[in-house]
C-alpha positions as CSV (number, residue, x, y, z in Angstrom):
1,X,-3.6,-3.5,-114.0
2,X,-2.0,-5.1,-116.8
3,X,-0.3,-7.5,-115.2
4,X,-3.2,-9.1,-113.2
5,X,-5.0,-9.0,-117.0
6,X,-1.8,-11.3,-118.1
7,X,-1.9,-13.2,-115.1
8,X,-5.6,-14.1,-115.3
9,X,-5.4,-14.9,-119.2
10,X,-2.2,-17.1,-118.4
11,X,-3.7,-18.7,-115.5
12,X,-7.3,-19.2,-117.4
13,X,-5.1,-20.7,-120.9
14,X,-2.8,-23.1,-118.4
15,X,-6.4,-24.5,-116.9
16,X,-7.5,-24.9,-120.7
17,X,-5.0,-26.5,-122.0
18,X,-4.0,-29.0,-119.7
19,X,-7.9,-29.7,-118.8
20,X,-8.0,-30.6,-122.6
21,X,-4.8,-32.6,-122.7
22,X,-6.0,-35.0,-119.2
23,X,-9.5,-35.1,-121.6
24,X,-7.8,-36.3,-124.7
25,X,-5.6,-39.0,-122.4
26,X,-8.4,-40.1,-120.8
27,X,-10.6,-40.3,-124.2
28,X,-12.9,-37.9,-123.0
29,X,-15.3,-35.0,-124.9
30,X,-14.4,-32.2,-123.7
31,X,-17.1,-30.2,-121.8
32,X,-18.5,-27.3,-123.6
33,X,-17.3,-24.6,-121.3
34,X,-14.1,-25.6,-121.6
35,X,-14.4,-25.8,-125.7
36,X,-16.2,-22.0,-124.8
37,X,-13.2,-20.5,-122.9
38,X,-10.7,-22.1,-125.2
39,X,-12.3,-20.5,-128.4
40,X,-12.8,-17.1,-126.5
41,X,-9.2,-16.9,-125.1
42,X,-7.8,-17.9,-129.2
43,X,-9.7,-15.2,-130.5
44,X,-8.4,-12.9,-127.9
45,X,-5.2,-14.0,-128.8
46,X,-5.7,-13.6,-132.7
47,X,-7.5,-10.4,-132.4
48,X,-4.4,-8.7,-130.1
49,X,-1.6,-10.3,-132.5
50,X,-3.2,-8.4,-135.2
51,X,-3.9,-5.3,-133.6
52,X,-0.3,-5.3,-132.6
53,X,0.8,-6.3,-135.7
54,X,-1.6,-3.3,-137.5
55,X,0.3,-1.0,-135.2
56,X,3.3,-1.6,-135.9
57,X,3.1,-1.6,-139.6
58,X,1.7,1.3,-139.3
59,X,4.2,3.0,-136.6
60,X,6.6,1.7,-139.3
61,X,5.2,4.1,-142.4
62,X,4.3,6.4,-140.8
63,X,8.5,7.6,-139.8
């Protein structure tokens, strides 16, 4: 299960990012679903690097 959850949110960043590169080439706005999906999957990321990092600091007082 967890590795079709990193394969969709790898797959889903890859379409992101290089959607918003061929935009910025092109001098293009980027559509606002993209913009939507790019903010969502960030926050994803920020929210999990901090869990993670919250668990470990605490894994590491705790013994």
């Amino acid at each position: 299960m967890f590795g079709a959850v990193v394969f969709t949110y790898g797959m889903l960043m890859s379409f992101v990012l290089s959607g918003a590169a061929r935009n910025r080439k092109a001098q293009r706005p980027n559509p606002k679903i993209l913009e939507f999906v790019g903010l969502v999957l960030c926050g994803v990321s920020v929210a999990l690097s901090v869990s993670l990092f919250g668990y470990a600091a605490m894994d590491q007082l705790a013994g």
